[in-house]
Each structure stands twice: as C-alpha cells, then as structure tokens.
C-alpha positions as CSV (number, residue, x, y, z in Angstrom):
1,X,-7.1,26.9,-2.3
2,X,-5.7,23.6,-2.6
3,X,-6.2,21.3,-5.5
4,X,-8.3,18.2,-4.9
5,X,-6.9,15.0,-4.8
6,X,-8.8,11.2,-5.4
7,X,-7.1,10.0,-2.4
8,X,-8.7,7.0,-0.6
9,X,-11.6,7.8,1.1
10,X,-10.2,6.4,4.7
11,X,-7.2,8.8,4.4
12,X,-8.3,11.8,6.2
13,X,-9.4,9.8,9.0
14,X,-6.6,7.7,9.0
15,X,-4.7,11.0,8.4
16,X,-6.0,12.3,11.8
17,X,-5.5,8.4,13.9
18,X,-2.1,8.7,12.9
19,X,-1.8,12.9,14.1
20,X,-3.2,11.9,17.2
21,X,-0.7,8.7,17.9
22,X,2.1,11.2,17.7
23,X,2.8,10.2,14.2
24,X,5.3,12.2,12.1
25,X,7.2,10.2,9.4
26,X,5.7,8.6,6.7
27,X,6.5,5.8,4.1
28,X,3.7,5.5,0.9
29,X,4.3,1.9,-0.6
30,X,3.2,2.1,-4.0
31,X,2.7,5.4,-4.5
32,X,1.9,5.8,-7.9
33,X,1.5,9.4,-8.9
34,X,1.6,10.6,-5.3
35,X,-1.9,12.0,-4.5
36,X,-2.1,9.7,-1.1
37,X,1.3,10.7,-0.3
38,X,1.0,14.5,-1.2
39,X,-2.5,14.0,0.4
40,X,-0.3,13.1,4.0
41,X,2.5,15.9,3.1
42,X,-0.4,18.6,2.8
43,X,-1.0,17.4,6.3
44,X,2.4,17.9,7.9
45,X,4.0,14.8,8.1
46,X,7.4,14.2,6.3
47,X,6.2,11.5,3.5
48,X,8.8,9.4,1.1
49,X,6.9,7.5,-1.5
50,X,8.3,4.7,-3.1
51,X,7.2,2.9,-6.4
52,X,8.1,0.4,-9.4
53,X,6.4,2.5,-11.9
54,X,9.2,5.2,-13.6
55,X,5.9,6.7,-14.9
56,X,4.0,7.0,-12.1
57,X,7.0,8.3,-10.3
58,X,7.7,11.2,-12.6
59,X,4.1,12.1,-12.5
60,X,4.3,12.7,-8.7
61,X,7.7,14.4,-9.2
62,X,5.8,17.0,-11.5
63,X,2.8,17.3,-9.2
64,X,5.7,18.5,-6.4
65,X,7.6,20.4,-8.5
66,X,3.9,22.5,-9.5
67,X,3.8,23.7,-5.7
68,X,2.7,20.7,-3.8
69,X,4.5,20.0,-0.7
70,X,7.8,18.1,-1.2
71,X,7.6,14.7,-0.7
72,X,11.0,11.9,-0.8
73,X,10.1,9.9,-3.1
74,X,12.2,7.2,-4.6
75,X,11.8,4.3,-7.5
76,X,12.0,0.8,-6.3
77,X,10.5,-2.5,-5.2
78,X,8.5,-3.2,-2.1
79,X,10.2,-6.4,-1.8
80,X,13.5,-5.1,-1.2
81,X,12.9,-1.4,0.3
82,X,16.0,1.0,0.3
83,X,15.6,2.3,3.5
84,X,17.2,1.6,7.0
85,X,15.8,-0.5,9.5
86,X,13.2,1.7,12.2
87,X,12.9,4.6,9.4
88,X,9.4,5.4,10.2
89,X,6.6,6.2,12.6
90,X,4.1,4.5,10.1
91,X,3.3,3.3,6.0
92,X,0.4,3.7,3.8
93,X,-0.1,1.3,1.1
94,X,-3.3,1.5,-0.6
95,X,-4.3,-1.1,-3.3
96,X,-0.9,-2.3,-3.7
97,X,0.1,-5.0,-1.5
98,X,-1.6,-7.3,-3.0
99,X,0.4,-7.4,-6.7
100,X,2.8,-10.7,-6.4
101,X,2.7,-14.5,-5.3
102,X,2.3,-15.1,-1.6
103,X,6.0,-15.5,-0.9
104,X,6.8,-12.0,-2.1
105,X,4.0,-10.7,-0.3
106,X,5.5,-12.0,2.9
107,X,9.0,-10.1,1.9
108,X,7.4,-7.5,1.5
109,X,5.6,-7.5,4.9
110,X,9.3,-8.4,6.8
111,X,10.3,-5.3,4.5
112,X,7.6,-3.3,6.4
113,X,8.6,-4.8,9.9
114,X,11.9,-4.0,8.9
115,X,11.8,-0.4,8.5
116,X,9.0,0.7,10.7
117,X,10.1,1.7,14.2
118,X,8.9,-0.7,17.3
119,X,5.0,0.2,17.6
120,X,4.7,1.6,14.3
121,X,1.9,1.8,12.8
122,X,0.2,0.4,8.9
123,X,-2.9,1.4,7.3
124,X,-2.7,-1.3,4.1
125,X,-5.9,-1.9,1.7
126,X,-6.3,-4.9,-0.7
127,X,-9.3,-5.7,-3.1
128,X,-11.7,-7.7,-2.2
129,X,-12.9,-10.8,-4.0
130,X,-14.0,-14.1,-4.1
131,X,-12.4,-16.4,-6.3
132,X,-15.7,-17.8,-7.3
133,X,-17.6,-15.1,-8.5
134,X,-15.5,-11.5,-9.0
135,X,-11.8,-12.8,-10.2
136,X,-12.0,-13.2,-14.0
137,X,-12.2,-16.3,-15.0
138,X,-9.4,-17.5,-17.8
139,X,-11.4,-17.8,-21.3
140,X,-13.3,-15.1,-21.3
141,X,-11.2,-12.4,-19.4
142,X,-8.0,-13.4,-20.7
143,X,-6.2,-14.1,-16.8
144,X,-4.5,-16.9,-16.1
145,X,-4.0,-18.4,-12.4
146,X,-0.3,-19.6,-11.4
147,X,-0.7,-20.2,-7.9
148,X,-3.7,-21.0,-5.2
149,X,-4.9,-17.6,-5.0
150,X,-2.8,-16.2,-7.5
151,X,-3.7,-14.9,-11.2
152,X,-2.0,-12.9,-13.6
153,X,-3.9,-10.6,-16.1
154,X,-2.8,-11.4,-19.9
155,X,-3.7,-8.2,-21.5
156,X,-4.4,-4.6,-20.2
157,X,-2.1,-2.0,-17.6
158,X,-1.4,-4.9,-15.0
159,X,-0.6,-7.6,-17.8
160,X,1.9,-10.3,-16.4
161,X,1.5,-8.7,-12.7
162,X,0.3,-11.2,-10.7
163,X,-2.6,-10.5,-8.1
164,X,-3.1,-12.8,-4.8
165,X,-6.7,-13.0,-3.5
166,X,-6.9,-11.9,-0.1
167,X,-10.0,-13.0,2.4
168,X,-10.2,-11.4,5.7
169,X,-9.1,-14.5,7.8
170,X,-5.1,-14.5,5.0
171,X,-5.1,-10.4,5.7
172,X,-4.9,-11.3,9.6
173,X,-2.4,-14.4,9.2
174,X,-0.4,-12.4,6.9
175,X,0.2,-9.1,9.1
176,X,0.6,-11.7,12.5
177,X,3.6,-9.8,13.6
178,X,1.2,-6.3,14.1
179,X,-1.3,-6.2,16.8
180,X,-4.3,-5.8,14.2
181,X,-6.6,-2.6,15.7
182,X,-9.0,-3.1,12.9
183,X,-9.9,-4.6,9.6
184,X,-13.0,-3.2,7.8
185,X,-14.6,-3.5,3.9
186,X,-14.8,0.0,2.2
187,X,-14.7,0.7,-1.3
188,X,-14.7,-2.8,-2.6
189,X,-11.4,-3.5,0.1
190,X,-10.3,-5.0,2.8
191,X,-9.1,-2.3,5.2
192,X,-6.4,-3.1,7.6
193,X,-5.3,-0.8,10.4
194,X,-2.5,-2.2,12.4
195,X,0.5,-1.6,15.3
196,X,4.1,-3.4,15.0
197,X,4.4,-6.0,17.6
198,X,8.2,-5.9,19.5
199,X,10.7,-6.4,17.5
C-alpha cells in the first residue's frame, strides 16, 4: 500500500485532466520535498522537480531513494530554469509562484512559456488575500511592504522572501500568453488551469 501524501487537494483531478490530454512529462516548480511531484510520478508520468531550497531538495531525494518512484529533480531558481526550450507536456506549481516582486514573477512565467511545448498545459495556485484585511500588517506582524502588492516577512521560515498579492483579475493579466480554461478559489487559493498560446 502506498504511503499517503498531503498533496493539494486539486491534484488527483488535475492528475486525471492532464492523463486524459495526452499528457506525459512533467515539470514541478517549487517542489519542495516532492510529495506533489512523487504524487504525479506514482501516476505515470515522467516528473523533474525543481527547487531553491537545498533542504527541501534532499528531503525529496530521500523520499525516492525509500522506494518512491524516481523523480528528476534538480536545485535551482524558477527565474532562470535549466532546462531546454519545449521540454514538457505541462508544470505544476503549487503555492509557489507567488514568492518575488512582480518583475520576477513575469521571468518566471516567460521561463514557463519557455520550456513548455506549444499547447502545454499549467495548473499554478497562489494564496489568496486581500491586502486590506488578511496580509499582515507591519507593526504588529513584523512584514514590511517594498512594492504595490509586495511584502516581505521579517521573521519566521519565509523571512526576507518577498510575497506579491495576487487578485483574480492580476492572475489572468499575468498568465495572458495561456488560453486560461479556468481559475477557481480552493483552499484559501486562487486556482489557475491554463493552455500555452502559439509560440
């Protein structure tokens, strides 16, 4: 019996959109300790998982080394991905996009374009806030904004990592180079389910 894994609860549906568009390789932005990614390898399709964190990396390593199936996985940055251009059918990137200022967000989405094949496919969440009311605000949470939309946390796991506010109507503008199929709240995100336009 397989092990269960806290994977995001659109996954297995997302899992099976992606089966049934003829889907077969697989790129996990941010993957952390790998559970989405192993999550997508226990389902057949050839995953690479890339990530900043050395630790989170090696945890994933572990996990694959213990029996899981093998998944590529590399450490790096989403804004500069080290892969060749129309690598893969689709990427995942769950609760990750969002870390940086705008205008590394946008290298990172040309990084997507980039490597995806024409038509592929993205399945991206972000939190979802409103500025006015859930983002911390600086004297009592200890956050301190640096942009319009933009704060970076001053203590804690994520301190100095900034964090851009997404609304539904900045998700849509930002991914305007995929033909958006859906974008949905679940789980306190912003869901995003989306094709590559020609390239």
């Amino acid at each position: 019996m397989e092990a269960t894994l806290n994977v995001d609860e659109n996954l297995p549906s997302i899992a099976e959109f992606l089966k049934r568009r003829g889907v077969r390789k697989v790129l996990d932005l941010g993957c952390g300790a790998g559970r989405n990614a192993i999550y997508m390898a226990r389902r057949s399709f050839e995953v690479y998982g890339i990530d900043i964190s050395d630790e989170g990396v090696k945890v994933a390593k572990r996990r694959i080394a213990s029996g899981e199936p093998y998944v590529h996985l590399k450490l790096g940055s989403m804004f500069s991905l080290p892969y060749r251009d129309d690598s893969f059918d689709a990427a995942i990137s769950i609760t990750v996009i969002h870390h940086g200022r705008l205008k590394w967000i946008k290298r990172t989405i040309r990084e997507l374009k980039r490597v995806l094949k024409p038509g592929g496919l993205i399945f991206v969440t972000v939190p979802k806030m409103r500025l006015d009311k859930d983002v911390p605000k600086e004297r009592r949470f200890g956050v301190k904004f640096v942009a319009p939309r933009t704060y970076v946390a001053l203590g804690g796991d994520e301190r100095g990592v900034p964090h851009y506010v997404f609304n539904r109507t900045l998700l849509r503008r930002s991914f305007k180079g995929f033909k958006i199929h859906n974008i949905w709240i679940n789980q306190g995100s912003y869901c995003l389910l989306g094709e590559l336009r020609g390239k």
